[in-house]
Structure formats: C-alpha cells, structure tokens
N, C-alpha and C positions, 0 to 999 in steps of 0.2 A: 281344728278350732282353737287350741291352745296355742297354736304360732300363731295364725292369727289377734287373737287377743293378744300375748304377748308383743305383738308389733305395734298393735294401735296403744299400749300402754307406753311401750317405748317410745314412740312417736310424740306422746303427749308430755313425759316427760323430758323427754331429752328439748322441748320450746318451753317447757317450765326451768330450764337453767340461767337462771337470773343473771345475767351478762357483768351488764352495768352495774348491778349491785357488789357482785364479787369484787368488780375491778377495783372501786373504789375504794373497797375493804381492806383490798390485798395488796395492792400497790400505792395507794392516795388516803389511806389511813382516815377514809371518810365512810361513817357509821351508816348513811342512808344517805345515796344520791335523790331517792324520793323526797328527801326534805331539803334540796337546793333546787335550785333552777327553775325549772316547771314542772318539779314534783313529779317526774315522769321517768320512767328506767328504760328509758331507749337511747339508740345512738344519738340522737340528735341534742337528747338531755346531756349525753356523755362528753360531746363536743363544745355545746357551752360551758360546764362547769368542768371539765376535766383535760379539755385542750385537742389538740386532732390526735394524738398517734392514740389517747384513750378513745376516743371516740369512733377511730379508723377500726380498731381493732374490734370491738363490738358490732360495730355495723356490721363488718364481715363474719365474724362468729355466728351474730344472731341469723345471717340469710345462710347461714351454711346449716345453723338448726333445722330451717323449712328446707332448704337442697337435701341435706341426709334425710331425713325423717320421709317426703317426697319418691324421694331415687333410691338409696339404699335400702330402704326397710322392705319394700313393696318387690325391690330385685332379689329378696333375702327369701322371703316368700314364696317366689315365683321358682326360685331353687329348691325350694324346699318341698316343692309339690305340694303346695297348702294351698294357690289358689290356681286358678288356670288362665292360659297365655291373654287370651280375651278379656280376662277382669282385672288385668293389671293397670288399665288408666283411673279406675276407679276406685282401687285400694292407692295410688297415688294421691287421689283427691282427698279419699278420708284420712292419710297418716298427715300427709301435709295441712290440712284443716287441724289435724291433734295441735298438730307444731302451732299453728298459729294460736289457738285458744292456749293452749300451755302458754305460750309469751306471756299473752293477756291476761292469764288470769292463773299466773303461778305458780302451783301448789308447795313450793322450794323457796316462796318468796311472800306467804299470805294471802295468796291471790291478787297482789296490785300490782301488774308487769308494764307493758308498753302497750306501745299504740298497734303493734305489729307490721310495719312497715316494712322492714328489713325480711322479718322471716316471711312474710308475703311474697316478696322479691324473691327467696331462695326456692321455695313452694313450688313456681307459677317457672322459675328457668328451668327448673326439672322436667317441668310439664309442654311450655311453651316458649322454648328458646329464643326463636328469632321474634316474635310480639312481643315479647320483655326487653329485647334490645330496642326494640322501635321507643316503646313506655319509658326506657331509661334515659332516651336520646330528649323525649316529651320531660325528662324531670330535671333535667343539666337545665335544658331553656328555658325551665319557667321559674329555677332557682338561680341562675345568673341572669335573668332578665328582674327579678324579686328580691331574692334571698331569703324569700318564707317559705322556710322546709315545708311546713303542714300544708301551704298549696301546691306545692310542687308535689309530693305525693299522692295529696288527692289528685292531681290534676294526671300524674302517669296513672292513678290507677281506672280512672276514666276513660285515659286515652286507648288503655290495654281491652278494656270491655270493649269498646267501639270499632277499634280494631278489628277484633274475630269476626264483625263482619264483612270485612272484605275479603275478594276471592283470596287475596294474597295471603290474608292470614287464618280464614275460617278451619277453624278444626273438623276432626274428621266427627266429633259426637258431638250432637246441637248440646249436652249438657256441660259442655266446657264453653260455649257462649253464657250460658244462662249464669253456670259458676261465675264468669269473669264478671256480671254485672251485679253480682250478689258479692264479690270481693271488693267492689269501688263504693255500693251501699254499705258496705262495711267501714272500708276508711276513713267515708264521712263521716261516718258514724262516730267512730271512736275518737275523730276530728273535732266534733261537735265545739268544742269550748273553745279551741284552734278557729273556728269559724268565728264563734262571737267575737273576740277579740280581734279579726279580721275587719270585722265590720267596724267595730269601736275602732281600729288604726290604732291597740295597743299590741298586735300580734312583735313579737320579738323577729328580727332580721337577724341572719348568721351574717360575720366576718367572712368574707370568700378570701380576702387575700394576709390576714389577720396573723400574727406569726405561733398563735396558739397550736 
C-alpha cells in the first residue's frame, strides 16, 4: 500500500511541475506567463508569448509528464510486487489521471495550471499508441486547416473517443472506451471560454509559418 500511494502522490506531482511557468522565469525573465497571453500555462500560452523553441519545449515536457507518470510509475509498481500483472492498465489510468489533474490544478503553482492537453497526449500514447496517432493526425488537419489550437484539440480528443470504437482500434476493456469519452468531456470542458470566443470569432489563430 505505501508504493502504491507513494506512486499515485508522484504521479500527481510530477503534472503539478509548472512547465510554462518556470520557463519563463528561468529563461525569459517573465514573473507570470499567466498574466500574458491568455492567462493560461500551457504550451500553446508558451508559443504565443514565448516564441516556438519555448513553447516546443513545454509541449514536450508537459506530454512526457502524463507518458512517465502513465508508463513508468505503474511499471515501477508492477516490479515492485505492489500490484499484479492484471491491474496494471488500471493503475495506468489513475497515475496518468494524477498527471493530468496535477497540470490543472498545480499544487507547485497555486492551483491555476493548463488546459491539460499535452499531458493528456502523453497519458493516452502510454496507454493507446496507435489511436493517439490517428487523434494526432485529426489535430495537424484541423489546426492547418484553422489555426485554433483549442479546436484542434478538442476536435483530436473527440476523434480519439470515437475511435475506440472501431474494430481497428477498440480496447481490449470497455473502461478505456468510456475513459476516452470522459477525457474529450473533459477538454471541452476546460475549453469552455475557448468555445465562447469561438463563437464570438475573437478565438486567437496561431502563426503556422511565423518565424517565432
């Protein structure tokens, strides 16, 4: 029980490491990327106000959050003889869930993180490789068909839910369907204000070829 908890506490903290925040700190000598941009501490905040190699780099940090916390922590586990070979897709679900709530709601950062997209992304390749390729391919075309991040992620993590039901990509436990439709409820979610201004036509476009 105590690697256990110890895992799911790691898990949560290690998506509570404020990315975008540090970076800007540490390198861009800026006090709170939450109070630029869209007030938001994810890659996509980090790419408007901080230029791509800030932004590139975060993005990848933050999905490698939800990949370790996902894949390492649960195989750490599973070596350790703390849980057994069978319950290891489902100590996957709840560290990488840690990871994701950690993003969002910080404890290393006041609780105001990101939207979770990235660490969702890392989460979900751990768990479902080739549907997160398919999802990732759904988030290229509807951000170079667009250039608004926030539908383009909603729109892959829709894609990825609906996905699991086809033979090609259906899991082998119906609870990683049900998860995948409850992680797309989710991004809307967190979308929410991303939505309204979608609708109002004040949603912000990224520079795709832009030399930042």
């Amino acid at each position: 029980m105590l690697y256990i908890l110890s895992a799911l506490l790691a898990a949560y903290l290690l998506g509570s490491i404020p990315t975008a925040l540090w970076v800007g700190r540490w390198f861009f000598q800026l006090a709170d990327i939450r109070e630029h941009g869209s007030g938001n501490a994810g890659a996509t905040n980090t790419f408007r106000v901080l230029g791509k190699k800030a932004g590139t780099f975060v993005l990848l940090f933050d999905a490698f959050k939800g990949f370790a916390a996902a894949y390492f922590l649960p195989n750490w586990l599973l070596a350790q003889q703390a849980i057994a070979p069978g319950n290891l897709f489902y100590f996957r679900l709840a560290c990488g869930i840690l990871a994701v709530v950690g993003h969002i709601y910080p404890v290393l950062a006041q609780f105001r993180g990101g939207k979770g997209v990235a660490t969702i992304l890392g989460m979900m390749l751990a768990i479902a490789p080739p549907t997160v390729g398919v999802a990732l391919l759904v988030f290229l075309a509807v951000l170079g068909t667009t250039r608004y991040v926030s539908l383009s992620s909603m729109s892959a993590g829709v894609a990825f839910a609906f996905l699991q039901l086809l033979p090609a990509f259906r899991p082998a436990s119906s609870l990683q369907i049900w998860f995948g439709f409850l992680l797309a409820a989710m991004l809307i979610y967190t979308h929410r204000a991303n939505i309204g201004r979608l609708r109002a036509g004040t949603e912000s476009r990224v520079p795709l070829w832009g030399k930042r």
